[in-house]
GULO-157270 format. One record per residue (C-alpha): residue number from 1; residue in one letter; x, z, y. Coordinates in pm, whole numbers, plus 50000, padded with zeros to 5 digits. Layout:
! residues N
   i aa    c1    c3    c2
 NUM  A     X     Z     Y
...
! end
This chain:
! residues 459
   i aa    c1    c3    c2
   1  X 33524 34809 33219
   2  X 33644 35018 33488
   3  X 33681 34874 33858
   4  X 34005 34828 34036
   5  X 33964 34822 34403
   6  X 34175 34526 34599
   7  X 34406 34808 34707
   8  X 34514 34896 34336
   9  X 34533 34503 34271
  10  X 34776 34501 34521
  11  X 35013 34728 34419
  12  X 34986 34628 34044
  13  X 35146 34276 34222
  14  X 35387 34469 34403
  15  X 35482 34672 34077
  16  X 35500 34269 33843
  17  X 35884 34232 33680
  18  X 36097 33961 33820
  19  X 36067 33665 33617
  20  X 36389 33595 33379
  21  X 36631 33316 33470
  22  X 36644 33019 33324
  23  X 36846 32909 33027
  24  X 36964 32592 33246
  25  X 37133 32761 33508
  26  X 37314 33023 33306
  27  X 37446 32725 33057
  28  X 37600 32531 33388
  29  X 37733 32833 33562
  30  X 37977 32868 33201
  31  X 38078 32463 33208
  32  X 38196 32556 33533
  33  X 38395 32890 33407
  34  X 38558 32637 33127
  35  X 38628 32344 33354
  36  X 38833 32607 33563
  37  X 39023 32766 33279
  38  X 39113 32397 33131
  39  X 39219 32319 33437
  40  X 39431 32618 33464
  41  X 39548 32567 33154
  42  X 39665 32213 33222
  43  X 39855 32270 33509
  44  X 40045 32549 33325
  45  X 40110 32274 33053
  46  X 40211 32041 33336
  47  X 40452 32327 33506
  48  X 40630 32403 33172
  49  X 40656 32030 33076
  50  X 40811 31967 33413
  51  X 41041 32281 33359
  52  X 41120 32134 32979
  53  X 41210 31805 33138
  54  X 41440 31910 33460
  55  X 41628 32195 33225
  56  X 41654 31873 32983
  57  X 41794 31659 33218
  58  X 41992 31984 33311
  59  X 42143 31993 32984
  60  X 42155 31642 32972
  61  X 42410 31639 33229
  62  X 42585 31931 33148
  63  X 42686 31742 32762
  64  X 42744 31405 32933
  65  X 42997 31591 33158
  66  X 43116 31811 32838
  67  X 43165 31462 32653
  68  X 43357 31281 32954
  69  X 43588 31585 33021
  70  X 43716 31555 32648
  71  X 43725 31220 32686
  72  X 43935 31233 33020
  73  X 44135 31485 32841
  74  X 44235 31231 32511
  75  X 44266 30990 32775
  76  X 44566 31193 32938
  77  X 44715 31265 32604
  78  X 44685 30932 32549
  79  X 44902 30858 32874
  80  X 45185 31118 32805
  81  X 45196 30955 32449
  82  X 45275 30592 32580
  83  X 45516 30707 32787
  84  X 45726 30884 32505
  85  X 45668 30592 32329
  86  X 45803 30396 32673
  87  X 46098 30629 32696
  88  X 46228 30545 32353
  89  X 46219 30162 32379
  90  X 46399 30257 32704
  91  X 46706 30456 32555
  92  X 46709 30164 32288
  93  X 46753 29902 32536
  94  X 46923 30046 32852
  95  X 47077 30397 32755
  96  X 47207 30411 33037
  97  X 46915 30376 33243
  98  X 46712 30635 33476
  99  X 46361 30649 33459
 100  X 46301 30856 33740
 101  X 46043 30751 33957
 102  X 45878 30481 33709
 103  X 45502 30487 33756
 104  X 45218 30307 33526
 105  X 44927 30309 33726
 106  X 44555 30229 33635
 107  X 44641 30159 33337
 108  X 44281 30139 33098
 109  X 44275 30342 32747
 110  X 43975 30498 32545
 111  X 43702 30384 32827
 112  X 43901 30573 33084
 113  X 44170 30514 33308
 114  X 44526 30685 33400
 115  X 44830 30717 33586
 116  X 45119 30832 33427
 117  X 45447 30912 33607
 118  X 45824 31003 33584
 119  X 45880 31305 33808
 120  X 46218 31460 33765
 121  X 46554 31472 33593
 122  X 46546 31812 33441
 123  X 46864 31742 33282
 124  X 47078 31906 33534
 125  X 47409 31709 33460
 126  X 47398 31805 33105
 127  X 47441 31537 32836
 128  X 47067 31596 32674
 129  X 46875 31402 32942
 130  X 46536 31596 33026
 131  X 46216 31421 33200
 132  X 45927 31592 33350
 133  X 45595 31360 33274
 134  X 45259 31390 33449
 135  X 44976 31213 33353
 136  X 44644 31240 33544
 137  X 44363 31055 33409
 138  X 43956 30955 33502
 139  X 43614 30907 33290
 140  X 43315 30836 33474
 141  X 43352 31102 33749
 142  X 43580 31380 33523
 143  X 43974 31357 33588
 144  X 44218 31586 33402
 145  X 44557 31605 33464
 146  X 44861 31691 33187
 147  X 45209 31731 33217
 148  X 45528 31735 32975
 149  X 45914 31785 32956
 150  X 46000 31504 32687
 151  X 46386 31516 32539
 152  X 46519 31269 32352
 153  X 46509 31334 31954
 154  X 46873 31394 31755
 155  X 46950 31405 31393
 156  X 47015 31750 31450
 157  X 46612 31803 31378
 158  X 46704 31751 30982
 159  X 46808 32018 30778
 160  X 46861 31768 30500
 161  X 46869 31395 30537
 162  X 47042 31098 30272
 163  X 47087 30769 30396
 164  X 47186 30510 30136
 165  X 47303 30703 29870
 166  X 47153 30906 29590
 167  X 47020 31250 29680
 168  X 47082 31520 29408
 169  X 46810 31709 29245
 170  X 46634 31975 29395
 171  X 46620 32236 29126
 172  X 46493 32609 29055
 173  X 46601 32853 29282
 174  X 46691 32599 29569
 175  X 46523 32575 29927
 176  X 46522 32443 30231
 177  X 46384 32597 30490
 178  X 46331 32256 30758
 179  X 46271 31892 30741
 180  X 46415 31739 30427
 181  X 46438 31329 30449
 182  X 46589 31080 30203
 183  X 46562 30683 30281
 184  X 46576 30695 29825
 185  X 46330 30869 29597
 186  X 46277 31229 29637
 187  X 46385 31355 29293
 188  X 46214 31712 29167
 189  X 46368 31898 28856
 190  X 46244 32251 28846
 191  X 46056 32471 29125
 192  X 46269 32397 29454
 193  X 46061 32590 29785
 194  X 46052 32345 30054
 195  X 45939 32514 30406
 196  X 45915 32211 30647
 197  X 45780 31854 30617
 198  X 45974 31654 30356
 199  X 45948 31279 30383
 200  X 46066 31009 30143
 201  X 46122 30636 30192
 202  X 46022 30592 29836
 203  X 45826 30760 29588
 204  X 45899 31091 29418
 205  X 46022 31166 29083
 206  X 45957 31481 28928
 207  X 46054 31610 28564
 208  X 45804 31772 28349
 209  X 45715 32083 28398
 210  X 45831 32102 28746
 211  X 45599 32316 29037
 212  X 45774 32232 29375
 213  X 45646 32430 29652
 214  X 45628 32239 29940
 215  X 45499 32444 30259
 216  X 45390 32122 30503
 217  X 45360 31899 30238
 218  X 45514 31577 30187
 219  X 45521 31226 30306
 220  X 45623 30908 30078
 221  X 45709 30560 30164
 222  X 45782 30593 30551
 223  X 46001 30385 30728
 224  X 46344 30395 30642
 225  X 46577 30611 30894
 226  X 46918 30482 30994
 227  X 47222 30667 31057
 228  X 47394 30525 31348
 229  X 47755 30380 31248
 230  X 48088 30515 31337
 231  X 48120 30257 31607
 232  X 47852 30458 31805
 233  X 48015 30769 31764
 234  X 48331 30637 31903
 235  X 48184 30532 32186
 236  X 47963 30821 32250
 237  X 48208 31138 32215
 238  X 48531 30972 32189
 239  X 48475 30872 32523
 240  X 48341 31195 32635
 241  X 48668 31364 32472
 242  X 48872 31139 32674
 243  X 48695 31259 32972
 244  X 48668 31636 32992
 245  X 48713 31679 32618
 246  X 48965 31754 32360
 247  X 49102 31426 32222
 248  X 49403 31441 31931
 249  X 49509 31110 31863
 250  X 49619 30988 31517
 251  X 49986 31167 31334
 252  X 50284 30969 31282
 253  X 50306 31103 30917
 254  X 50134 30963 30620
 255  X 49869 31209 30495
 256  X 49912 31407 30801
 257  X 49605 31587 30896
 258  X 49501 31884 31179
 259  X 49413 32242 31103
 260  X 49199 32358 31337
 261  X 49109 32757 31358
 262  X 48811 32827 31545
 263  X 48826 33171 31688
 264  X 49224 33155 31715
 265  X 49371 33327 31837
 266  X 49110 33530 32079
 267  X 48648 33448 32060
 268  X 48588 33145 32299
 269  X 48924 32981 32149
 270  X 49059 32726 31918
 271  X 49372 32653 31804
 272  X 49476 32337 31551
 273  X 49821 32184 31473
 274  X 49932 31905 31260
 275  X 50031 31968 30899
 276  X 50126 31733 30596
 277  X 50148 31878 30244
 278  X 50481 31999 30126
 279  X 50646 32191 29826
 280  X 50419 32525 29784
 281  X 50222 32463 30099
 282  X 50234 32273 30439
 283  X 50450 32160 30721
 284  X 50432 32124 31061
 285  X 50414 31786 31243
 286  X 50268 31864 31543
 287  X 50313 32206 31706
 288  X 49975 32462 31755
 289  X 49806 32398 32083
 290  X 49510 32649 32234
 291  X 49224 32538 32428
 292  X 48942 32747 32593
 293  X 48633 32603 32420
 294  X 48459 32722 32762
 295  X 48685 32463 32944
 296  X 48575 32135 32721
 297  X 48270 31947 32817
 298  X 48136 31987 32491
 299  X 48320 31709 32296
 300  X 48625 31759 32045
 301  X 48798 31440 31892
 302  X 49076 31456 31598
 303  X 49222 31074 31504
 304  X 49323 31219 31147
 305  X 49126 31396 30883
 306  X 49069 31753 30983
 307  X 49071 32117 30803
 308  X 48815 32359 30970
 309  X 48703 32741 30970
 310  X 48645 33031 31171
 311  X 48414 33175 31448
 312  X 48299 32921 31719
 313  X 48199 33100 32080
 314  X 48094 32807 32275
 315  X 47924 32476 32193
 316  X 48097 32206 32079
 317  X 48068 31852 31833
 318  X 48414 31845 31665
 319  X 48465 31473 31501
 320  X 48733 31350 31275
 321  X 48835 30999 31226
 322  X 48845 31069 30837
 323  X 48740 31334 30564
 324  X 48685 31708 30709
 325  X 48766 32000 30472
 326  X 48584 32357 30497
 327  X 48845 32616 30401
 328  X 48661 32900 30478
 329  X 48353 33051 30691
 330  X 48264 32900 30989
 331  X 48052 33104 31183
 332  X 47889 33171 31522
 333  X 48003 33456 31722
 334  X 47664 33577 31809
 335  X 47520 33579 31420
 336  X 47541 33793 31143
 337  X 47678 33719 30846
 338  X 47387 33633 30595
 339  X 47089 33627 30802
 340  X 47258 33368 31117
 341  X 47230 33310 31452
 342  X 47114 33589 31677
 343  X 46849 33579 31879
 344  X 47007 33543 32165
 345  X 47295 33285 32038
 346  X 47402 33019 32242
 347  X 47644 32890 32046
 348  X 47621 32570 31847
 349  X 47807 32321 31642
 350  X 47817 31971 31541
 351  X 48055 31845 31247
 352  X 48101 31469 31195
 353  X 48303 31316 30976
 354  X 48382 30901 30943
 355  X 48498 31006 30587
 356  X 48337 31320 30333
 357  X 48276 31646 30428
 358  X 48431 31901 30128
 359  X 48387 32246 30081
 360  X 48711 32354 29994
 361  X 48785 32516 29639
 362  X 49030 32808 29829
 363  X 49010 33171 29756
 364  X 48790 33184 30080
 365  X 48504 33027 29918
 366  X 48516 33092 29574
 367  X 48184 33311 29558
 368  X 47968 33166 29849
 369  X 48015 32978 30169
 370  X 47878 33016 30482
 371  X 47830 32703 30773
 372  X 47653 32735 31112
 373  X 47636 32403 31242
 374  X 47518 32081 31136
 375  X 47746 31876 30899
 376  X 47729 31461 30929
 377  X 47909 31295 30679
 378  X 47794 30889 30823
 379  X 47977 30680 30598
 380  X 48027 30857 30269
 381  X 47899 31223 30109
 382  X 47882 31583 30186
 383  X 48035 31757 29864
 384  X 48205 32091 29709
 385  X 48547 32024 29562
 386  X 48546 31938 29226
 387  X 48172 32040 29141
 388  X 48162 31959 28868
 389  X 48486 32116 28729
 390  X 48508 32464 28906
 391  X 48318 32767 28766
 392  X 47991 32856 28965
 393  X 48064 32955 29310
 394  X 47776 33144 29465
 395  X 47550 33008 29727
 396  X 47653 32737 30018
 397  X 47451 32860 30313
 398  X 47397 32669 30620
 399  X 47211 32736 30874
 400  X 47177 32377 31057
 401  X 47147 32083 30856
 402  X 47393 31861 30611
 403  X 47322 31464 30682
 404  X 47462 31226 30482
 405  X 47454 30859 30466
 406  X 47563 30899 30088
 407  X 47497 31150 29886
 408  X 47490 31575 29910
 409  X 47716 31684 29584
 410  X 47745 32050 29576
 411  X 47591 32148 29220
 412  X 47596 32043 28890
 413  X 47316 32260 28660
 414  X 47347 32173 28263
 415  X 47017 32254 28020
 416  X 46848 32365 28319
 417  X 47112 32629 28416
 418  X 47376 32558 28696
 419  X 47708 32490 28569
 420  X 47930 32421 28847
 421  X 47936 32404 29205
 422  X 47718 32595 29452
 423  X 47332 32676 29487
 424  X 47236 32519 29785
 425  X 47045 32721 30015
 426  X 46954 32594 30356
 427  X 46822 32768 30659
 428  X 46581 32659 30955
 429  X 46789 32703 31272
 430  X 46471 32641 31515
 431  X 46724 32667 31850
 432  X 46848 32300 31748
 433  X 46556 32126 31925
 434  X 46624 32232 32231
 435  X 46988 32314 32203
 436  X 47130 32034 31938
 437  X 47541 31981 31922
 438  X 47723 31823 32277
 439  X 47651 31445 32212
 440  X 47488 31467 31929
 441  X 47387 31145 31752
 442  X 47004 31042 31904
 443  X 46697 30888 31669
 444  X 46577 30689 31946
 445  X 46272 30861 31981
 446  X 46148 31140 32253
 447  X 45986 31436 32108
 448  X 45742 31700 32371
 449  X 45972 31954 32429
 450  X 45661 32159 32643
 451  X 45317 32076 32750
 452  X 45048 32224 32996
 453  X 44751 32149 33190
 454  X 44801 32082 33533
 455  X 44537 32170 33866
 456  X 44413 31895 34136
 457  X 44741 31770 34246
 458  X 44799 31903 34630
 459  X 44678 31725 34910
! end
């Protein structure tokens, strides 16, 4: 055994390893490492759950104001439409009466409130009264605010209305082009093209076989529509023919009647006489007079059955106090022939009758017949001469609308084919919303003639 001296022992210390570290100490310093990642880890949780919640309530708001801004926005609809509904009752019960200036205020609808006012006359003197509406409305917070011209509704909005009587039958080859109405049964034979609404205040009958076409569909069993009785008339345009108008009383002669010549004898004139039927032809009763059509207020009154055609520049409701005859044409001045009014026409015409309206059998309209206007026939029918004896005529085109409180007679089709008569063909004329006849006869209703979205009124 060899001998270390205490020297050597020394350094053999000095030179010992360190000792390893315990297990203990290394297993707590990595609880700590974990305890500071869960924590970490927790607060990022924390941090997006508070993120998830505030952009929640975020949206949260966002929908509820979404929700109550439609809401405020039905509610102001909502407004405009009970003030239509207002106006109507009003021209039923006080025609005379302004509404300028009426105001329903806080009124509650649909969880909401609104105030709807009358602003302004928008009529400008004109017959066709005009009323600018505004409606602002409020839902928890959210206010919109609508307004709307309303006019009052005429019959001039059918192209092809029967009161009491018995429509005819809308066969092959036929159309109408804008709202067809009978109070009776609408009665298919065939595959008529219908391009507006029709509406029916019964059912519908329809022949085997038949495909209609109907473009906006169709409506059975509504109310009833009445035509307003001669009475009205009378008091409406005779008085306003009295009064700025052309007003020809009643002839002396039995079966006396007036010619009238649109047209005659320069455009923007008309010309009509008195006549009574005599050997080969007619005689005079009551000597030609001339009026400027530009000079009437709009209103044209005969006291005698009346024969009509020519080219109306103007606008004008021409009534007779008995049966009106078509003898020829009777055209605007800004159409052309076959296709109608212009795009730029101003010109428009009412017909009303207390008797029929008859397309005459003359040479004139043997093969077709052309009407712009809008033909009322309120106590009897609207009818071609004889149609059911004459030899097929052509087409009867109107552009307008025939209304009758009896019956539309124009055709008479045999084994499916037509016989006699004309083929009815009727045209939209979209101006007469806006522009119907001088005086035309009203529905008692108000239609929304525009509509927009109005800012923050201004302080």
């Amino acid at each position: 055994m060899r001998y270390l001296g205490t020297r050597h022992l020394r350094a053999a210390a000095v030179r010992r390893p360190a000792p390893v570290p315990e297990r203990k100490s290394a297993m707590l310093s990595d609880r700590g490492s974990a305890l500071v990642g869960v924590v970490a880890i927790s607060t990022a949780v924390l941090l997006v759950g508070v993120a998830i919640f505030m952009l929640g309530n975020a949206e949260g708001d966002i929908v509820e104001h979404a929700v109550d801004d439609a809401r405020a926005f039905y509610v102001a609809e909502g407004g405009l439409e009970r003030a239509r509904a207002w106006l109507g009752d009003l021209l039923e019960g006080d025609p005379g009466a302004n509404p300028v200036g009426v105001v329903f205020e806080d009124q509650s609808l649909g969880g909401g409130r609104y105030t709807v006012e009358v602003l302004n006359d928008l009529s400008f003197g004109s017959w066709f009264p005009a009323y600018e509406i505004v409606c602002e409305s409020e839902v928890d917070g959210v206010t919109r605010r609508l307004g709307s011209v309303m006019v009052p509704e005429t019959f001039a909005k059918y192209q092809w209305f029967i009161g009491v009587g018995t429509s005819m039958w809308f066969k092959t080859g036929e159309r109408c082009e804008g709202h067809v109405h009978v109070n009776g049964d609408l009665q298919i034979d065939g595959d008529p093209w219908f391009g507006g609404r029709v509406t029916a205040g019964g059912g519908i009958t329809m022949e085997p076989g038949s495909n209609p076409t109907f473009e906006q569909g169709y409506d059975l069993n509504v109310d009833a529509v009445p035509l307003p009785v001669f009475s009205d008339i009378d008091s409406s345009i005779r008085t306003a023919a009295l009064n700025g108008g052309l007003y020809a009383g009643p002839l002396p002669e039995a079966k006396g009647f007036y010619h009238v010549r649109l047209g005659y004898p320069t455009v923007g004139e008309l010309t009509y006489e008195g006549l009574v039927p005599d050997v080969g032809g007619y005689a005079t009763v009551s000597p030609p007079q001339t009026v400027n059509i530009s000079s009437l207020n709009g209103a044209a009154w005969f006291g005698e059955t009346i024969s009509i055609e020519g080219t109306l520049d103007g606008q004008l409701t021409i009534v007779a106090d008995g049966d009106m005859e078509i003898w020829d044409d009777i055209l605007y001045d800004e159409s052309t022939p076959g296709a109608g009014p212009d795009p730029d026409c101003d010109d428009v015409l009412g017909l009303i009758a207390n008797g029929d309206i008859e397309i005459s059998y003359t040479p004139s309209n043997e093969n077709d017949c052309e009407i712009h206007g809008v033909l009322v026939a309120l106590d009897a029918d609207i009818l071609a001469e004889r149609y059911k004896q004459y030899p097929p005529r052509g087409s009867l085109i109107v552009y307008g609308g025939v209304i009758a409180n009896g019956s539309i007679l124009v055709v008479r089709f045999k084994q499916g084919y037509l016989a006699n008569g004309y083929r009815g063909d009727f045209r939209l004329d979209p101006r007469l919303l806006r522009l119907p006849p001088p005086y035309f006869p009203l529905t008692g209703r108000y239609i929304v003639y525009s509509w927009e979205e109005l800012g923050p009124p201004e302080a």
